[in-house]
N, C-alpha and C positions, 0 to 999 in steps of 0.2 A: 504493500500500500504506500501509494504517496507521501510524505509527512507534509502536507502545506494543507494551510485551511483556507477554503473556497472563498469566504472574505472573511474581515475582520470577527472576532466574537465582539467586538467593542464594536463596530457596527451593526453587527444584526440586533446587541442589545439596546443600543441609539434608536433602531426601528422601531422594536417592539415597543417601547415605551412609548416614545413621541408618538406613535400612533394609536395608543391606548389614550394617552394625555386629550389630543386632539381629539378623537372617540367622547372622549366623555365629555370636552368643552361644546364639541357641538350636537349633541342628542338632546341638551335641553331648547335649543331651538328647534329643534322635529316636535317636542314635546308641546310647544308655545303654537306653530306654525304649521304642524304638517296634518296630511292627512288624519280623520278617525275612522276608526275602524266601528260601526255600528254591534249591539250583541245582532248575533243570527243565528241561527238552527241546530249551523256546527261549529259554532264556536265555545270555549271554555269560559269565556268572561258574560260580567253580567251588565258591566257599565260599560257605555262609549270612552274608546281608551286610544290613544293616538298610536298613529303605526304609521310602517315607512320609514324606522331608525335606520336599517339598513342602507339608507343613502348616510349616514355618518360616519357611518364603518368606510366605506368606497371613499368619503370626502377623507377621511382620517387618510386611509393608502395611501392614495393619489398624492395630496399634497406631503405627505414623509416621506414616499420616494422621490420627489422631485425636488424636495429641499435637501434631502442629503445626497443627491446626484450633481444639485446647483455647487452645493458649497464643498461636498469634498471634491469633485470631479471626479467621479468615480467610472473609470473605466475596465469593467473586469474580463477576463479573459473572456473572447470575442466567439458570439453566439449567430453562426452563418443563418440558423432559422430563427433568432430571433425569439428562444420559447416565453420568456418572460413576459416580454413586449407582448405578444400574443395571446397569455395566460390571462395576464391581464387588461385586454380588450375584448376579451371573449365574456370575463366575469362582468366588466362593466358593462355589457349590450344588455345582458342577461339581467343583470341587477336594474338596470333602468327601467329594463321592461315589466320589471317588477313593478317598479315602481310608479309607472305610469298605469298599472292594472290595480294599484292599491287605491289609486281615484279615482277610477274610472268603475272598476269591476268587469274588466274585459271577458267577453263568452269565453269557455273553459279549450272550444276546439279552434276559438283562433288565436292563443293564445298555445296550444300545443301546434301548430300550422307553425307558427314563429320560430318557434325553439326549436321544428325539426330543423328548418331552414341554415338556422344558426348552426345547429349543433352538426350538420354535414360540410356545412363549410371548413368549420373547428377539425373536425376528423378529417377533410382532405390534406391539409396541413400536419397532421400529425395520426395516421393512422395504424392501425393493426395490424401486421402483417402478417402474425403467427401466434399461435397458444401453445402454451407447453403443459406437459400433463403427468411428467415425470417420469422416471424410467425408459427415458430418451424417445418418447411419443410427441411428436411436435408435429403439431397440423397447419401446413402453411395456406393462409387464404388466399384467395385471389383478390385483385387490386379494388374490383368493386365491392366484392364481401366484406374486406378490412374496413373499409370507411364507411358501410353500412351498416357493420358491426359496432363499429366505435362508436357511431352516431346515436344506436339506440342505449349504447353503455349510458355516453352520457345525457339523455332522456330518462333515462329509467332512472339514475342517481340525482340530479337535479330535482325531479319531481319526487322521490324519497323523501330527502329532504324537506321539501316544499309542503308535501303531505304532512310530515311531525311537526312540525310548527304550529300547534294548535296548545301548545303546553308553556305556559313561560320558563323561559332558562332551557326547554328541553336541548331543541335545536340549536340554538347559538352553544351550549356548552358542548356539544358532540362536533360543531363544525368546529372550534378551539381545537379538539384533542385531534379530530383528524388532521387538521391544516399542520399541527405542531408533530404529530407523528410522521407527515410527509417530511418535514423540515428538517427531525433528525435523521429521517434513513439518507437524505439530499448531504449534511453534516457527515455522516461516517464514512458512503459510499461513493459520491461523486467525487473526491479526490485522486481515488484510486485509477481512473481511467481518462484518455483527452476528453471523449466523449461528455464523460460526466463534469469535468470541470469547467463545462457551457453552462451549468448550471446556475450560477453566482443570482444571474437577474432572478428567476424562477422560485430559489431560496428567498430573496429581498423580498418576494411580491409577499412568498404566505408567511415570514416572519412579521411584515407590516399588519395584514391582513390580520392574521391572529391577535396583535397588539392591541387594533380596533376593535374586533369582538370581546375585547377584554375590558375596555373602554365601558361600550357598549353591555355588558352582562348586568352589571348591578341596575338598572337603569328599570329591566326587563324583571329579574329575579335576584332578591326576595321582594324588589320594592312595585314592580307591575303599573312602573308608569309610561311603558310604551312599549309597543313591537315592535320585532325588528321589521315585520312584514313580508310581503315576496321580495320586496327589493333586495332585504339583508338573505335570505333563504337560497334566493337564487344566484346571486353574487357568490358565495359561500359555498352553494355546491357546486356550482361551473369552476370553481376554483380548484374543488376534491377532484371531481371526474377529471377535469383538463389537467391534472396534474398527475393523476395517474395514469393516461395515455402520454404524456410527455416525458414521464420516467422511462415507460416503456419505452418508446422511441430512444432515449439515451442510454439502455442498456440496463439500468439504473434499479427498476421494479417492474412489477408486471401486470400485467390485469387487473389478477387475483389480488394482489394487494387493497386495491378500490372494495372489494368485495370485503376483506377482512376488516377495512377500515368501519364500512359503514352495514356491516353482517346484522347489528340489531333495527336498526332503520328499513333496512331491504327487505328482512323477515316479515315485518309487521304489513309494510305495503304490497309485497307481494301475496302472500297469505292472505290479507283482506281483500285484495282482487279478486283473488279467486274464488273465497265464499260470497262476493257479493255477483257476481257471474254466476255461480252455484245455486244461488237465489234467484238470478235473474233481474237484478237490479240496473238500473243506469248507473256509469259508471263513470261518468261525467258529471252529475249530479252529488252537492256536497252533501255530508254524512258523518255519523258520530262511530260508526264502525271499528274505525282502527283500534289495536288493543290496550294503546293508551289512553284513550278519549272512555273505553269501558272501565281502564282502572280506575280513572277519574271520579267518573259518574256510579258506579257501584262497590269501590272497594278503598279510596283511598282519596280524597280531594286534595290535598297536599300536593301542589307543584311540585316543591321543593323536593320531599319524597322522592318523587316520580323521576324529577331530573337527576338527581343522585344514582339509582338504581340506570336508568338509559347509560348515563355517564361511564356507568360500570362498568357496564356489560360494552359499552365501543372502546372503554380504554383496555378490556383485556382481550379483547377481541382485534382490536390495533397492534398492542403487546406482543399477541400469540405473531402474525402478520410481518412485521418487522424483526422478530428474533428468526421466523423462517427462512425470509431475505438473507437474512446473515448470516444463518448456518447453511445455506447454499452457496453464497458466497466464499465464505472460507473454507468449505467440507468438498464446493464441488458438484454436493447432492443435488436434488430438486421436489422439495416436499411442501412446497406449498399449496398446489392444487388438492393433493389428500388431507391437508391440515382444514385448508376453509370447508372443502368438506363435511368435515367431522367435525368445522365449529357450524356450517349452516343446519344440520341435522341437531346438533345439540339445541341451538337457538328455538328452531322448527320444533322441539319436541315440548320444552320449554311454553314458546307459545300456546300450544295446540292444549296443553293443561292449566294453562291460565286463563285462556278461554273458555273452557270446558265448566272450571270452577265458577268466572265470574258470569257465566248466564245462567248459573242456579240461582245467584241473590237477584234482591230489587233494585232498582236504583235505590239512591241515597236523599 
């Protein structure tokens, strides 16, 4: 392994703060001036509560990277595709469009219409070219599969995300641990290779990025005086997904990574798709279904609770994910594909009995 670090620690920890700093100077202007969010049917709240912080997190980035780009001059080893710069114009289309749908309430299918558009672009820029499966099984796709595949990775994580946000602290505390779990595997591993040492901008965007949602958390939970909205939701997972197709492409991590990072989020929306198809439900149509919104309402009203335990179960779930990264890396091996396995079946099983239990009680 290389012995140099990809930038300063004394700069990524200049980021993270000033962007948590800035985070929390300006959320109470969201909170004075920005949209509300009305109660409605599937929502958790009972009073009109302002939402759209998520544009504080994006305002907190943007300006810390560009103020510590102005004043140190920071030029780090030279990134031919650009992943950063990319990374982060991918999250801010996404997060806008959040944010423009948190005033408006844009229809549900042209607002997926949008985000395929996005998110195919994003993946031809940075696509899939192969999956590995361990034990030297590697299924190479073809050129249109890989960025179709990508595209709906990052669909289907964006809107995860998007979907759990209905819990304060839930969501912003899971996108913290994932952004900061990309962060250190970017930290250990991109040193070691040319490839990965492109990485400098890419690490800058989610140490800033995490700063701000740090900023931004107390704001939300314990004290529930704003969401972050789709703006912050969507910002936040195009960050996750875009950054685990970017690692891939640099060598870095792999698919599966994304998967371990956000294995209890997935679980819950995947799982509820299907019994609400099982049902025969609209599935565009908002709902209190997911297994969070039941713990809520039948077993437990405590946010706070709630977000602790989600917290838990993505940071050991991240944990497991990142330590398999790196004993394939220095072993050689390739065990991650049967690791997320056998944590998405543990999760799946997990689910499916806490489901079980909370529709014997009543609501609360």
């Amino acid at each position: 392994m290389v012995e140099i670090w990809l930038l300063p620690p004394s700069l990524l920890l200049a980021a993270f703060f000033i962007s948590a700093i800035v985070a929390a100077c300006l959320t109470p202007l969201i909170i004075k001036g920005g949209p509300i969010d009305v109660p409605r049917e599937r929502g958790a709240h009972h009073n009109p509560t302002p939402t759209s912080a998520g544009l504080a997190v994006m305002a907190a980035t943007g300006l810390t990277l560009a103020g510590l780009l102005l004043v140190f001059r920071l030029h780090p080893v030279s990134d031919p595709v650009y992943s950063g710069l990319f990374l982060l114009g991918f999250a801010a289309l996404m997060g806008m469009s959040g944010a423009v749908d948190d005033v408006l309430d844009l229809p549900a299918k042209g607002r997926l219409l949008f985000q395929v558009m996005v998110c195919i672009g994003f993946a031809c820029l940075f696509p899939v070219r192969d999956l590995t499966f361990g034990g030297g099984v590697i299924l190479h796709l073809p050129p249109l599969i890989g960025i179709m595949g990508t595209a709906a990775w990052l669909i289907l994580g964006i809107n995860a995300i998007n979907f759990m946000d209905g819990s304060n602290g839930l969501a912003i505390g899971t996108q913290i641990i994932a952004i900061l779990a990309f962060a250190f595997l970017i930290i250990l591993l991109a040193p070691s290779s040319v490839s990965g040492l492109m990485l400098g901008g890419v690490l800058l965007v989610l140490v800033a990025s995490a700063g701000g949602y740090v900023g931004l958390l107390p704001f939300n939970l314990p004290l529930g005086r704003v969401f972050q909205g789709d703006a912050g939701s969507l910002f936040g997972g195009a960050l996750i997904t875009g950054t685990t197709v970017i690692l891939k492409n640099h060598d870095i991590g792999s698919v599966w990574l994304g998967g371990f990072i956000l294995a209890p989020l997935l679980v819950d929306v995947v799982l509820t798709l299907i019994l609400r198809l099982r049902q025969k439900k609209d599935l565009f149509k908002p709902h209190k279904d997911h297994l969070y919104q039941q713990w809520l309402i039948k077993k437990d009203p405590s946010h706070l609770r709630l977000s602790l335990i989600v917290w838990g179960l993505c940071g050991v779930s991240s944990l497991v994910g990142v330590s398999a990264r790196l004993i394939d890396h220095y072993n050689g091996s390739d065990i991650r594909f049967a690791l997320l396995v056998c944590v998405l079946i543990l999760y799946s099983a997990g689910w499916l009995l806490i489901r079980r239990h909370l529709s014997r009680l009543p609501d609360r």
